[in-house]
C-alpha positions as CSV (number, residue, x, y, z in Angstrom):
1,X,150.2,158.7,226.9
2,X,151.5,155.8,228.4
3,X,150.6,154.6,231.8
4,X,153.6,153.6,233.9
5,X,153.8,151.1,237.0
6,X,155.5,152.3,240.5
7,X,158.9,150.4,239.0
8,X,158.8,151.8,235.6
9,X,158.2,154.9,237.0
10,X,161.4,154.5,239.1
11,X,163.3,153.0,236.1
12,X,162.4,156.0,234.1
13,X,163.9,158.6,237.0
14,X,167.2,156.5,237.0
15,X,167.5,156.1,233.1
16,X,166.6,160.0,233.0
17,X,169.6,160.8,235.4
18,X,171.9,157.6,234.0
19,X,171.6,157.6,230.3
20,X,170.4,160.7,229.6
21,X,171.9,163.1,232.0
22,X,169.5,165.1,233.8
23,X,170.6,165.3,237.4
24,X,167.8,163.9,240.0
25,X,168.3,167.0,242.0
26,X,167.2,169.1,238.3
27,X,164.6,167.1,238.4
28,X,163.4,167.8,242.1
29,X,163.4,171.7,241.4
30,X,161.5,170.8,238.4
31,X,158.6,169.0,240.0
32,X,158.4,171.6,243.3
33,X,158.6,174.6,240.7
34,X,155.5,172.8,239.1
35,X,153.8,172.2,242.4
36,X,154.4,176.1,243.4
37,X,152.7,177.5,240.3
38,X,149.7,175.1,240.4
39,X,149.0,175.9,243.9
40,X,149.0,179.0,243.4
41,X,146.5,179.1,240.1
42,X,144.5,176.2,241.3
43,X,144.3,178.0,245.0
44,X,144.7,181.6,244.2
45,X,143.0,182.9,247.6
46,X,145.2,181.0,249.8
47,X,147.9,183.2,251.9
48,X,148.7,180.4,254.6
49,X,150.0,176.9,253.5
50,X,151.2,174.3,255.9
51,X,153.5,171.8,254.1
52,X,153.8,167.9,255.5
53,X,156.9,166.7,254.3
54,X,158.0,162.9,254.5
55,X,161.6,161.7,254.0
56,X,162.3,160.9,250.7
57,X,162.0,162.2,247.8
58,X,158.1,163.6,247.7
59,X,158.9,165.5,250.3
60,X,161.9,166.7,249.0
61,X,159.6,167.9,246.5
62,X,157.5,169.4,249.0
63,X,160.1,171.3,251.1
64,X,161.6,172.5,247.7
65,X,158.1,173.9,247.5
66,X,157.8,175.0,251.1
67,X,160.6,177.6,250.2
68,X,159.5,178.9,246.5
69,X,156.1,179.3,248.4
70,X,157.5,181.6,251.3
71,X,160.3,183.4,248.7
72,X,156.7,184.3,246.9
73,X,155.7,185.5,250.0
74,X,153.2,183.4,251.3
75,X,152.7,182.3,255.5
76,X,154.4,179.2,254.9
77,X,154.3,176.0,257.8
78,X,156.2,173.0,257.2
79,X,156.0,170.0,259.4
80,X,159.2,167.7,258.2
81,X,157.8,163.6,259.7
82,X,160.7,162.1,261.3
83,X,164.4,163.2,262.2
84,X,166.3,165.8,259.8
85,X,169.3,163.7,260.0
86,X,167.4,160.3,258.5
87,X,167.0,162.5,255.0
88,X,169.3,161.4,252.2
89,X,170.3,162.8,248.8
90,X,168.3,165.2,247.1
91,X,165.9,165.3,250.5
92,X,168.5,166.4,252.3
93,X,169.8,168.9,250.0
94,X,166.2,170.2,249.6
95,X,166.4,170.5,253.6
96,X,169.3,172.2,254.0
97,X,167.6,174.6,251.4
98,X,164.4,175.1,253.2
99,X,166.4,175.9,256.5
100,X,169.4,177.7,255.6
101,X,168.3,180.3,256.1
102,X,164.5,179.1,257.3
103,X,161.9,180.0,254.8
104,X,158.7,180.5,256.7
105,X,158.1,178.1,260.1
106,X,159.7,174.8,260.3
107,X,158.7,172.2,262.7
108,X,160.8,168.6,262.9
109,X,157.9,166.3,264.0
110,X,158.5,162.9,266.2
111,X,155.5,161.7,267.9
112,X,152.2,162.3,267.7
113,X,152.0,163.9,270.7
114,X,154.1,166.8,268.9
115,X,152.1,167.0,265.9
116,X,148.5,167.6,268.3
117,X,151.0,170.8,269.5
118,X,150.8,172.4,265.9
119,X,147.1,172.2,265.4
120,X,147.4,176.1,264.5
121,X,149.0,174.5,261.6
122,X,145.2,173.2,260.6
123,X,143.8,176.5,260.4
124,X,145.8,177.3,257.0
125,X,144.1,177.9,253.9
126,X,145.8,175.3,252.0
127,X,147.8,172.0,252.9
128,X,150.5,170.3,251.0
129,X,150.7,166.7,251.0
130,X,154.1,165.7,250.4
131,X,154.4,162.7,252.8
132,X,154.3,159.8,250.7
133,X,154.6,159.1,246.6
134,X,154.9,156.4,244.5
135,X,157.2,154.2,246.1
136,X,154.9,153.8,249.1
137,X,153.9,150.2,250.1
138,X,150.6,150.0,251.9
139,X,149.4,150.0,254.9
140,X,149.9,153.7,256.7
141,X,151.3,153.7,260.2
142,X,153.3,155.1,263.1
143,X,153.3,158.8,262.7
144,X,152.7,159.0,259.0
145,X,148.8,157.2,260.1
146,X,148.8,159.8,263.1
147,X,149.7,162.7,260.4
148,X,146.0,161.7,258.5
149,X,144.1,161.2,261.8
150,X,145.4,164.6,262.6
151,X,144.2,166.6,259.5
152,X,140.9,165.6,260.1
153,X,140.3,168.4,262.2
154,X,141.0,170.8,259.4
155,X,138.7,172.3,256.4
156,X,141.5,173.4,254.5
157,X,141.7,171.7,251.1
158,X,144.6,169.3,250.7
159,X,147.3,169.3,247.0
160,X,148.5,166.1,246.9
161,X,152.3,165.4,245.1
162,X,152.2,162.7,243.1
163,X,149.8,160.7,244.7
164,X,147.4,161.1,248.1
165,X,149.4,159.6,251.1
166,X,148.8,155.8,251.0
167,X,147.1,155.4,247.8
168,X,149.2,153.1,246.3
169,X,150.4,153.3,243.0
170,X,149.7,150.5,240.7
171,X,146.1,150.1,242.2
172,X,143.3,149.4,239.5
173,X,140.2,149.5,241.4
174,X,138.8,153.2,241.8
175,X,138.6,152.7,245.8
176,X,141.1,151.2,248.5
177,X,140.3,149.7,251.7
178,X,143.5,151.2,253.3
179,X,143.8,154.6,254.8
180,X,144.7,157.6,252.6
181,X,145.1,161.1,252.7
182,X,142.5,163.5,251.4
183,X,142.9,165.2,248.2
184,X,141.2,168.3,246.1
185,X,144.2,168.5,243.5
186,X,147.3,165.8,242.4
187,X,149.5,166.8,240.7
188,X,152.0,164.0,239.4
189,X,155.1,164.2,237.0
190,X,156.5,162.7,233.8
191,X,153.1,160.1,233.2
192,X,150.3,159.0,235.3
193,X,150.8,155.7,237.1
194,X,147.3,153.0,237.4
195,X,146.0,154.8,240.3
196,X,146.1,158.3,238.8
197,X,143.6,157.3,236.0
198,X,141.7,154.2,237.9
199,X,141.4,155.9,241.5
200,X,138.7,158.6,242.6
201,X,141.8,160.2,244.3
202,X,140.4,163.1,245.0
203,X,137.1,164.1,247.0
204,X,134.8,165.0,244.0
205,X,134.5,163.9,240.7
206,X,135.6,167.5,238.9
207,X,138.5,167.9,241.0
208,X,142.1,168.2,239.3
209,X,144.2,165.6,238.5
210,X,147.5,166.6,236.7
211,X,150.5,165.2,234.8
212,X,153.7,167.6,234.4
213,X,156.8,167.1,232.7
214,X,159.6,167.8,234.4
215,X,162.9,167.6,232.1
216,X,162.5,163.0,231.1
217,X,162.5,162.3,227.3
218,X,160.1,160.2,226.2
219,X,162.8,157.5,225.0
220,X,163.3,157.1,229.0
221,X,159.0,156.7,229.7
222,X,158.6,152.7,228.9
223,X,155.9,150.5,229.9
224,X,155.1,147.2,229.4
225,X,151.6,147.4,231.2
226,X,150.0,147.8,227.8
227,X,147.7,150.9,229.3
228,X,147.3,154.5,228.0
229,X,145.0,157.4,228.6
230,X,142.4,158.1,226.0
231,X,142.3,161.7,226.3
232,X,145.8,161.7,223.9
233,X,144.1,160.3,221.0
234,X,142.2,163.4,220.8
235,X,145.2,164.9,218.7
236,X,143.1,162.9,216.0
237,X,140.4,165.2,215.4
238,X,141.8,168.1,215.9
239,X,143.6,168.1,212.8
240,X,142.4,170.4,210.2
241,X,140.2,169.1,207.4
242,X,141.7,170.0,204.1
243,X,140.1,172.5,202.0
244,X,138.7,170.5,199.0
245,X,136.8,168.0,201.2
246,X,133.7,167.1,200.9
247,X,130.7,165.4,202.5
248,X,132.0,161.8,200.8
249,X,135.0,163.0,202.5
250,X,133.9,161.9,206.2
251,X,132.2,158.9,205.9
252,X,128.5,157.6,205.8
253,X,127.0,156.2,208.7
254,X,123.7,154.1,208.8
255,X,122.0,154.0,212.1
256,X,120.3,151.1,212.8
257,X,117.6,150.7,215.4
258,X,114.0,151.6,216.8
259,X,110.8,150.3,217.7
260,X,107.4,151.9,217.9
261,X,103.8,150.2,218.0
262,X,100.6,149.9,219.7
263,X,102.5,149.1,223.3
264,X,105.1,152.1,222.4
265,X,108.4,151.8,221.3
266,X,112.1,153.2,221.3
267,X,112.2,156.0,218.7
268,X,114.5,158.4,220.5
269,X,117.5,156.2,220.7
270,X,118.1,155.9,217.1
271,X,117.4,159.2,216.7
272,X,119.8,160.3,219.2
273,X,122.9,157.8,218.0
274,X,122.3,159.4,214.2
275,X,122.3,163.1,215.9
276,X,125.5,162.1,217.4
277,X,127.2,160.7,214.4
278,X,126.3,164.0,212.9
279,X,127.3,166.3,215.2
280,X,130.7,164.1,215.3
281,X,131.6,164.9,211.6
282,X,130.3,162.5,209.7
283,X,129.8,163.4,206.1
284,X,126.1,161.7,205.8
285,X,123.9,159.5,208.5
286,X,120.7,157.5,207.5
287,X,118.5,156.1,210.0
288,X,117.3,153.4,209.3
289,X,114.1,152.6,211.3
290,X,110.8,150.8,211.6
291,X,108.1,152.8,208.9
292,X,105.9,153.7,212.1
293,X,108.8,155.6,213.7
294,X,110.3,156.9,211.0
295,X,108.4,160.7,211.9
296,X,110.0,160.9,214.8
297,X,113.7,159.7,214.0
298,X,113.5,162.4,211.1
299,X,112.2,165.4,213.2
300,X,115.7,165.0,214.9
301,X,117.2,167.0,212.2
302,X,116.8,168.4,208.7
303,X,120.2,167.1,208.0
304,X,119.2,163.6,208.8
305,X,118.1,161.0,206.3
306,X,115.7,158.0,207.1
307,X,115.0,154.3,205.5
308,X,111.9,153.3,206.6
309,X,112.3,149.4,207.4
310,X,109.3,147.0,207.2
311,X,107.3,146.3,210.6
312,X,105.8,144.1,212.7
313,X,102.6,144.4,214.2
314,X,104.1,145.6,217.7
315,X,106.5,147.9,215.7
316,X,109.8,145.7,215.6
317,X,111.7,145.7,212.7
318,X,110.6,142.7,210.1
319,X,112.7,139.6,209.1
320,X,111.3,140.8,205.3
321,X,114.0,142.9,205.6
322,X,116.5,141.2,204.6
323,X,115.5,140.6,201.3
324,X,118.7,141.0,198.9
325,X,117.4,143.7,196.7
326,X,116.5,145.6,199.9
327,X,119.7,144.6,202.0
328,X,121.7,145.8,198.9
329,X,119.7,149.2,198.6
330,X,120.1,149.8,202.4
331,X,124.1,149.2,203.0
332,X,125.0,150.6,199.5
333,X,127.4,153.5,200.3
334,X,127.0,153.1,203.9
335,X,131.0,153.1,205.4
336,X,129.6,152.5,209.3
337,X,127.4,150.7,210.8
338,X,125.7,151.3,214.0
339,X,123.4,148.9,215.4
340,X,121.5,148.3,218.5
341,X,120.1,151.4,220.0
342,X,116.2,150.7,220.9
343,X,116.3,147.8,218.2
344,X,114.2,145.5,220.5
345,X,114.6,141.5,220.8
346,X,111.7,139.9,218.9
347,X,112.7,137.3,217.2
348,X,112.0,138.6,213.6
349,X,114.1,141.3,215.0
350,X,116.9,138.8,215.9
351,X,116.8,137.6,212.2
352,X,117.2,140.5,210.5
353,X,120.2,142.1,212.8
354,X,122.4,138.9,212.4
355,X,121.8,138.7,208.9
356,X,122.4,142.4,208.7
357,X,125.7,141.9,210.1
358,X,126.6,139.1,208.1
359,X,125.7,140.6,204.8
360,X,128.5,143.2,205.3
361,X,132.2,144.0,206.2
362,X,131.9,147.1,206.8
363,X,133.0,147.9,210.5
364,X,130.1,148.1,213.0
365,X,129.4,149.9,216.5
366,X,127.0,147.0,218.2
367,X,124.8,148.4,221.1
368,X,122.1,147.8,223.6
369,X,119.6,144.6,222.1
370,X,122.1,143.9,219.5
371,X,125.1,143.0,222.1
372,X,122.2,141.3,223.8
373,X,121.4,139.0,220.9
374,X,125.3,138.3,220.2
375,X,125.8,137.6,223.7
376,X,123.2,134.4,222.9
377,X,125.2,133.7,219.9
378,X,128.8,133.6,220.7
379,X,130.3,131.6,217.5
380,X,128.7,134.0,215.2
381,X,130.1,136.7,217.0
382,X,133.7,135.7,216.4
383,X,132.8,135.5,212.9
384,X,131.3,138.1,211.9
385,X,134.6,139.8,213.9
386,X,137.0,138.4,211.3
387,X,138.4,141.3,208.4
388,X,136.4,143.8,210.2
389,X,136.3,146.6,212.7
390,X,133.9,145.1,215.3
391,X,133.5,147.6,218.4
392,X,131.0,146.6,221.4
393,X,129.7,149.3,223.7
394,X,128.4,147.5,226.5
395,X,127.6,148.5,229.9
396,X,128.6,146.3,232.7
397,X,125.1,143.9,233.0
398,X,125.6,143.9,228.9
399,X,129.5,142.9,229.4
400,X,128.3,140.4,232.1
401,X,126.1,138.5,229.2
402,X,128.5,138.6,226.6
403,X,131.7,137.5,228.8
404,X,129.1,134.6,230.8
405,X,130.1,136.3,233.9
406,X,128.5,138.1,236.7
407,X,128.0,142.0,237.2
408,X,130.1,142.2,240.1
409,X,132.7,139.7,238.2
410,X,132.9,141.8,235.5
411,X,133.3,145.2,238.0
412,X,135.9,143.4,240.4
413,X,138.6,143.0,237.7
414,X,137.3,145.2,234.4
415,X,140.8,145.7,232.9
416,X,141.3,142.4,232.2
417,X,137.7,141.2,231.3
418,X,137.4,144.0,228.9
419,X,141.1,142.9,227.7
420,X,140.7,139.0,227.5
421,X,137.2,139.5,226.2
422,X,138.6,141.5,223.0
423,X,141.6,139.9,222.4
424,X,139.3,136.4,222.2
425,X,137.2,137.5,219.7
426,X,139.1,140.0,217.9
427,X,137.0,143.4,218.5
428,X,137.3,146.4,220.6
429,X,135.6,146.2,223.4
430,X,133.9,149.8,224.9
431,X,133.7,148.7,228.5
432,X,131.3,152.1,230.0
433,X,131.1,153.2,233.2
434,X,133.4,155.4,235.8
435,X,136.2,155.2,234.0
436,X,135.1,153.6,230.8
437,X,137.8,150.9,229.5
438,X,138.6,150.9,225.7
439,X,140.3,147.3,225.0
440,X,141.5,146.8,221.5
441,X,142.1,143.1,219.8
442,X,146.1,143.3,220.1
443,X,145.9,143.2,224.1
444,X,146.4,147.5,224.5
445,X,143.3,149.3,226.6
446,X,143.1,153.0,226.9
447,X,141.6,154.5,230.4
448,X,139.1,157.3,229.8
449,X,139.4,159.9,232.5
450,X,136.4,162.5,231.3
451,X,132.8,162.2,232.5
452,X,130.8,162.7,235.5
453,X,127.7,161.3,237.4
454,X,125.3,163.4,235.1
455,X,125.7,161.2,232.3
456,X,123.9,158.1,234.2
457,X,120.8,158.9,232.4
458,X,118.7,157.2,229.6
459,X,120.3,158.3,225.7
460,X,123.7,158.3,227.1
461,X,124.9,155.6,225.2
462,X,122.7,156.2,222.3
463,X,125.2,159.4,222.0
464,X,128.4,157.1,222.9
465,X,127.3,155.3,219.7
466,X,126.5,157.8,217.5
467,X,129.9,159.6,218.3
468,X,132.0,156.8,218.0
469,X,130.4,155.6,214.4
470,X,130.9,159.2,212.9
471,X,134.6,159.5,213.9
472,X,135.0,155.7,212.5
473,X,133.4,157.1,209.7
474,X,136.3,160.1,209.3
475,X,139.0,158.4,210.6
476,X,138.7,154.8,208.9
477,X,142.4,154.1,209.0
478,X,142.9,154.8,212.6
479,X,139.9,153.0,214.2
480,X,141.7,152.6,217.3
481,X,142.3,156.1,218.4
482,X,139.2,157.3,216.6
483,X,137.4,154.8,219.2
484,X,139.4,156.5,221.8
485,X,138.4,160.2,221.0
486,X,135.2,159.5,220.7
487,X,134.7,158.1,224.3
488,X,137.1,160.9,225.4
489,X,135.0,163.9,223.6
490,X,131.8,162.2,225.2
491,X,132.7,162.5,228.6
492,X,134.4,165.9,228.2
493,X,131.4,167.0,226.7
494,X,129.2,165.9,229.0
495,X,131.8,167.8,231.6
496,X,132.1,171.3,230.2
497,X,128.1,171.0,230.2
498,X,127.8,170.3,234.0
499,X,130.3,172.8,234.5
500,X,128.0,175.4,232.4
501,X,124.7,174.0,234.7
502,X,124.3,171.1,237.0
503,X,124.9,167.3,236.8
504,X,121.7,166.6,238.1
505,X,119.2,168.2,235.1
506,X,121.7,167.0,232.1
507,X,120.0,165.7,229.7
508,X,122.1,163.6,227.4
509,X,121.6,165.0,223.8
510,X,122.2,168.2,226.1
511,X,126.3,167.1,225.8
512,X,126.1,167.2,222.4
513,X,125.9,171.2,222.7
514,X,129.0,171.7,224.2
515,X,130.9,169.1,221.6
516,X,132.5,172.3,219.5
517,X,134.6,173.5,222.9
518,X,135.2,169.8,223.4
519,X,137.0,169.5,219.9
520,X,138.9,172.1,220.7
521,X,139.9,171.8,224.0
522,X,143.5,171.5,225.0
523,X,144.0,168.4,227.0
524,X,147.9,169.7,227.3
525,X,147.2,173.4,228.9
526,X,149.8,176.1,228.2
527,X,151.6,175.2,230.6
528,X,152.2,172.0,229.7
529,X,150.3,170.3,232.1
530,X,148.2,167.4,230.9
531,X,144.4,167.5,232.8
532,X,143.9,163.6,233.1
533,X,140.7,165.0,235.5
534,X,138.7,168.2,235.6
535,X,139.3,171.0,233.8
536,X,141.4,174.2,234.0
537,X,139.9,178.1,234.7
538,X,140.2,178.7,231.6
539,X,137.8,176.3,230.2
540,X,134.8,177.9,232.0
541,X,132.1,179.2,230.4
542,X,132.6,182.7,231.4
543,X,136.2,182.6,230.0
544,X,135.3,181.0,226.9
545,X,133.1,184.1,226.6
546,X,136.2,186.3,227.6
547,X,138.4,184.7,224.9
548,X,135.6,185.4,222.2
549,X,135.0,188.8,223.1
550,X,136.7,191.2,220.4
């Protein structure tokens, strides 16, 4: 799913009415129709909406909505901002619908003065914020600014169209400095624009942001912005596997990683990257880890197989590894690579993970100490790059060292330091964080939108690793949206498990439970909506349960 700017957006509304011949006003009763039903699933308690309506065409949307609510027979209060006779087109018609005859109580609004007379209009169950959409240029003023400072007196929760009031549209950074409107829900037609999958628009994390279409082909939605959402790639693994496979079918990934001696060591991140990769679909995984640790790693699960690799005295993995006979016997087979969770930084360690990498072509998932030892080696990174599928999972501090930038550098402008970064040295670049960034070598980055503050925890990136080196393994000729998914399923995961218990006490292997309902979860609900953030009712545990009940 593409990701359009405020002017594409616009170009796509007029080449949807122009060339293809949908009228605008078909598309107005569209969106409000849209906007009526999801209020009243995503808020089935409420009884008493009040409606703000601006003048163009978002509120046109919203007054369209104003009447389907009261025709349903809801206490409906709209508040139109500004003078009746200003509206123009298909806000006007939509007015002259609302009042002819009047559908619920209708209030024209010109000072603020005469909004602080309808503060019974706060006491609603729900309010509608149809005041401002995509066209809106920043900052908020006049009576649109006294509309916000006036809803802060009510506990109602706020449905946004298209976009909160004042949030503008093509913003990349997850916060503004200007004033906005509250939000629980958006809802937003035809495809997200930056803010809907950049923004926190709403006032928690699992709060519902939603894309509808209302009536534009896709030959009218064009971008050149070179952004999508991740959450469509998922398409990729829900395909059926065909009957005959086997395990050869899906791949053999070889994990990569470890320490463990006297002073302790890193054990459980191998172990949870190779769990991952399994869980994910790979056909076989092999950790590969130092001898000492090699108990642990292999209690992870039956299913797992284990190399034991040569050690240290302080349980790092020895440059005697690279031997050829032993290099040979360890990558023979292998069709994945995953390398870097818990490997450690000693330099005998160093040794043997570049010459591990430059001993084979096949394509790689480099984590934790091993992006740490490219980032010191820069020209052997863009080699090892070339003919391969090279994808880096670094955090932002990680990021920061391999782009020779800061951490707030790196934070202040991700989409294009994730971008430049991979296009430079030809590998996909797995930017993590709110939002995690997936920036492929020809220029296109897909947003994630799935995840939650549960997952800022020790292992979680093991898991990111191990996930996106089994779907590699499965999916060799699409790396790019197998990449995708995999980031996608991890967050949404990690989601329907917070939603089954609490963000704080997730642990992260704890996500990996809940990956079977991720599979098969429909991003694009039966009602065609697409669920860019949080999730639908009926993706609750308790109606999961429902659904499998005989």
């Amino acid at each position: 799913m593409q990701i359009l700017s405020a002017a594409e957006m616009q170009a796509c509304d007029r080449a949807t009415s122009e060339r293809f011949g949908v009228p605008s006003l078909k598309l107005m009763r569209t969106a409000s129709a849209a906007v009526t039903a999801f209020a009243r699933a995503q808020f089935p308690h409420a009884r008493r909406v009040t409606v703000l309506c601006g003048r163009g065409n978002n509120g046109g949307d919203g007054m369209m909505a104003a009447r389907r609510l009261a025709s349903a027979g809801l206490e409906v209060t709209t508040l139109l901002l500004g003078a009746p006779d200003t509206l123009k087109g298909d806000a006007a018609e939509a007015w002259r619908e609302l009042t002819s005859p009047a559908h619920g109580l209708i209030h024209v609004i010109h000072t603020a003065e005469e909004l602080n007379r309808h503060k019974d209009a706060l006491e609603s169950d729900l309010i509608v914020d149809a005041v401002l959409g995509t066209g809106f240029k920043p900052p908020l003023k006049g009576l649109v600014l006294a509309a916000l400072e006036w809803m802060k007196a009510s506990t109602a929760p706020v449905l946004a169209v298209d976009l909160p009031s004042g949030w503008p549209a093509d913003e990349t950074a997850a916060n503004v400095s200007v004033p906005v409107f509250p939000a629980d829900a958006v809802i937003t037609f035809t495809a997200p624009k930056p803010a809907h999958v950049f923004g926190e628009l709403t006032r928690r994390w699992d709060q519902p942001v939603v894309v509808v279409p209302i009536g534009s082909p896709e030959e009218a939605i064009v971008s050149t912005l070179g952004v999508e959402w991740a959450g469509a790639s998922l398409a990729l693994v829900q395909t059926p596997r065909a009957a005959v496979a086997n395990k050869g079918s899906f791949g053999h990934v070889l994990v990569v990683g470890g320490t463990f001696g006297p002073a302790g060591g890193k054990s459980g991140a191998p172990a949870m990257a190779a769990l991952a990769a399994l869980r994910a679909g790979a056909g076989l995984v092999t950790a590969a880890v130092p001898a000492p640790a090699l108990p642990l790693v292999a209690a992870v699960a039956p299913e797992l197989m284990t190399w034991p690799l040569a050690a240290t005295a302080e349980g790092h993995i020895a440059a005697e590894n690279l031997a050829l006979e032993q290099v040979t016997a360890l990558i023979a087979g292998k069709t994945v690579l995953a390398i870097g969770p818990g490997l450690g930084q000693s330099p005998a360690t160093i040794k043997f993970a570049t010459g591990l990498l430059a001993a084979t072509k096949i394509p790689a998932v480099i984590d934790a100490d091993a992006l740490n030892i490219l980032a010191a080696k820069p020209v052997l990174l863009a080699k090892l790059a070339k003919g391969r599928t090279l994808v880096l999972t670094p955090h932002p501090g990680e990021m920061a060292r391999l782009a020779g930038l800061t951490v707030a550098a790196v934070q202040a402008d991700r989409l294009q330091v994730a971008r430049s970064f991979a296009q430079r040295n030809g590998v996909t670049v797995v930017l993590k964080g709110a939002r995690t960034l997936i920036a492929h070598p020809d220029g296109r980055v897909a947003v994630n939108t799935t995840g939650n503050p549960g997952m800022a925890k020790g292992g979680s990136g093991d898991v990111l690793t191990g996930l996106v080196a089994g779907l590699l393994a499965q999916h060799p000729g699409e790396p790019a949206r197998a990449v995708e998914a995999a980031v996608y399923l991890h967050g949404l995961a990690a989601d329907l498990a917070v939603r089954a218990g609490d963000e704080h006490t997730l642990l992260a292997t704890e996500s990996l439970q809940h990956l079977a309902r991720a599979f098969r979860f429909e991003s694009r609900g039966r009602n065609g909506y697409v669920w860019l953030q949080g999730l639908p009712a009926e993706s609750s545990p308790a109606a999961a349960h429902r659904e499998a009940a005989p």
